[in-house]
N, C-alpha and C positions, 0 to 999 in steps of 0.2 A: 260500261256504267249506264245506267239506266235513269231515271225521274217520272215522275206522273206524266211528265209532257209526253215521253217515250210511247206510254200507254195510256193515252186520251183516246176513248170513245164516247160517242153520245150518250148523255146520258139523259132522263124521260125527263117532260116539264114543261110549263108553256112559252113563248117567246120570252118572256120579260125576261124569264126567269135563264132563258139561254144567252142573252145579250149580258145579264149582270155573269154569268161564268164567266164568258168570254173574256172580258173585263177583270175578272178576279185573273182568270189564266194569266192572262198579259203582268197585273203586278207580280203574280208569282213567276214568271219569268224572269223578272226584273230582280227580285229580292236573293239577297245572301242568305247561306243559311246564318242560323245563329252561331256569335260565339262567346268564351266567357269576354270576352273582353265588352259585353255590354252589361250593363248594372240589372237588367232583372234576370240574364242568368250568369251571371258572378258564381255562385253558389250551386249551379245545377250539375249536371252532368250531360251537357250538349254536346261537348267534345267526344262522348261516346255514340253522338246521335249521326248513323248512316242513312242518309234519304233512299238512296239504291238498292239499300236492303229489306227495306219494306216496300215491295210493293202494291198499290189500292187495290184493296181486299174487291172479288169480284159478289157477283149479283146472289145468295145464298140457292140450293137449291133443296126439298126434300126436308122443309125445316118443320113439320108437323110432329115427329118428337121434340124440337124445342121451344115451340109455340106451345103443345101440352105442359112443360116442366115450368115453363114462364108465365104462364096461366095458375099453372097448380102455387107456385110461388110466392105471386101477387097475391092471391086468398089466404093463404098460410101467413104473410107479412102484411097485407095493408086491411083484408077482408073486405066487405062490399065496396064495389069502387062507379064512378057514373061514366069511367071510359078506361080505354086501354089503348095502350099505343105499345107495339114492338118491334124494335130493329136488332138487325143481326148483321156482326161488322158494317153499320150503319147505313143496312139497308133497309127501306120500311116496308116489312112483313104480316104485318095484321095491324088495323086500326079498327073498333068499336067506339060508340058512343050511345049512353042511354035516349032512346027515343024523345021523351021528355025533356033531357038538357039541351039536344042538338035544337028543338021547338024553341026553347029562350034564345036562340041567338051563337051558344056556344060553339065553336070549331076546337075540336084534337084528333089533327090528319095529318097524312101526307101533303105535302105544299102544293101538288097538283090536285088534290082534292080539297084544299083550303079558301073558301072566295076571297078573303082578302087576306090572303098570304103576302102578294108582293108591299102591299102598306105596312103590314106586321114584320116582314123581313127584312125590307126596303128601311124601315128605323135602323137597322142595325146593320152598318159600313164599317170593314173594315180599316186600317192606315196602310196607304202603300209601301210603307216599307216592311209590314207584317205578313214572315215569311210566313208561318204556320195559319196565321188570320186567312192569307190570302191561297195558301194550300186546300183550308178546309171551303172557303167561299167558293172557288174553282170549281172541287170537285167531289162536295158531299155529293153522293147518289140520291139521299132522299130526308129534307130537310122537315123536320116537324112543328107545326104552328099549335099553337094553342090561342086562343081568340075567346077572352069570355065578356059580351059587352056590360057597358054601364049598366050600374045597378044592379047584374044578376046573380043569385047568390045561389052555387052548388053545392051541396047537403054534401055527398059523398065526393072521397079523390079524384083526381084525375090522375094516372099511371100513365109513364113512358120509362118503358123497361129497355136498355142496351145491352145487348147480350153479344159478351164475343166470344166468337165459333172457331174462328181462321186463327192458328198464331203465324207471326212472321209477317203480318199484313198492316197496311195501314187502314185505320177503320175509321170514317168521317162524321162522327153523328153530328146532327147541327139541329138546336130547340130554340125559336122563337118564340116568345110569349108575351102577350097584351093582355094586360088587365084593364078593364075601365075603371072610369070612377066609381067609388063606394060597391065594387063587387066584390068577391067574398068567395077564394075557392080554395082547396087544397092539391098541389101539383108534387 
């Protein structure tokens, strides 16, 4: 029987951002999985949930047909957009941003290409006893910040497309997002 612990490998990202896994790792060591017998999944179907059977989806390869279909997509459903973000079993595969938004201030990236991702991500801790919280905090591969400061107001979407590729896998996406005051975007 196997767990994510089984197959931890590095995964890319600055210190900060390796010492909070670490940290996640550790509570999700620590934590049960869920079961019904707790009140928000009374009613689910956790008791069919196998940890060993999914295991974390690896790094995609060759994904330029699905970068093209997820592009064509986005057009066909949102139409002009001022950024694009795409993960595949929640790895981050392509990030855009219009030249002009990125000029106001705005961030929609990778958390290693994010400047203040760790403030933006850093808001949001998971509880130690939250197995899945601290599954996904462990060991998303590549967390997405969106970052739009005070005051800025962007005209067009901002798009983060998840697309899953792998079945049988567990696939981590993880979206941080700051708004400042009185900005004004569509995500």
């Amino acid at each position: 029987s196997m767990s994510p612990l089984d197959t931890l490998r590095p995964l890319p990202g600055p210190d900060w951002l390796q010492a909070r896994r670490a940290l996640a790792v550790g509570r999700f060591a620590d934590a049960s999985v869920p079961s019904t017998d707790e009140e928000v999944w009374r009613y689910g179907r956790i008791g069919d949930y196998d940890a060993d059977a999914f295991p974390l989806a690896e790094a995609p390869v060759g994904v330029e047909g699905i970068l093209d279909a997820c592009r064509a997509h986005v057009v066909a459903v949102v139409g002009a957009h001022a950024g694009l973000v795409v993960l595949v079993d929640g790895h981050v595969v392509h990030a855009e941003l219009d030249p002009g938004v990125a000029a106001a201030g705005v961030t929609l990236a990778a958390v290693d290409a994010a400047p203040a991702a760790e403030s933006v991500l850093g808001a949001v801790l998971g509880t130690p006893a939250d197995y899945f919280g601290a599954l996904n905090d462990g060991f998303a591969p590549g967390p997405v910040v969106v970052d739009v400061p005070r005051g800025v107001v962007v005209d067009l979407p901002l798009v983060v497309v998840h697309h899953v590729e792998t079945a049988g896998v567990t696939s981590l996406p993880r979206l941080a997002v700051r708004a400042g005051d009185n900005s004004a975007f569509t995500l």
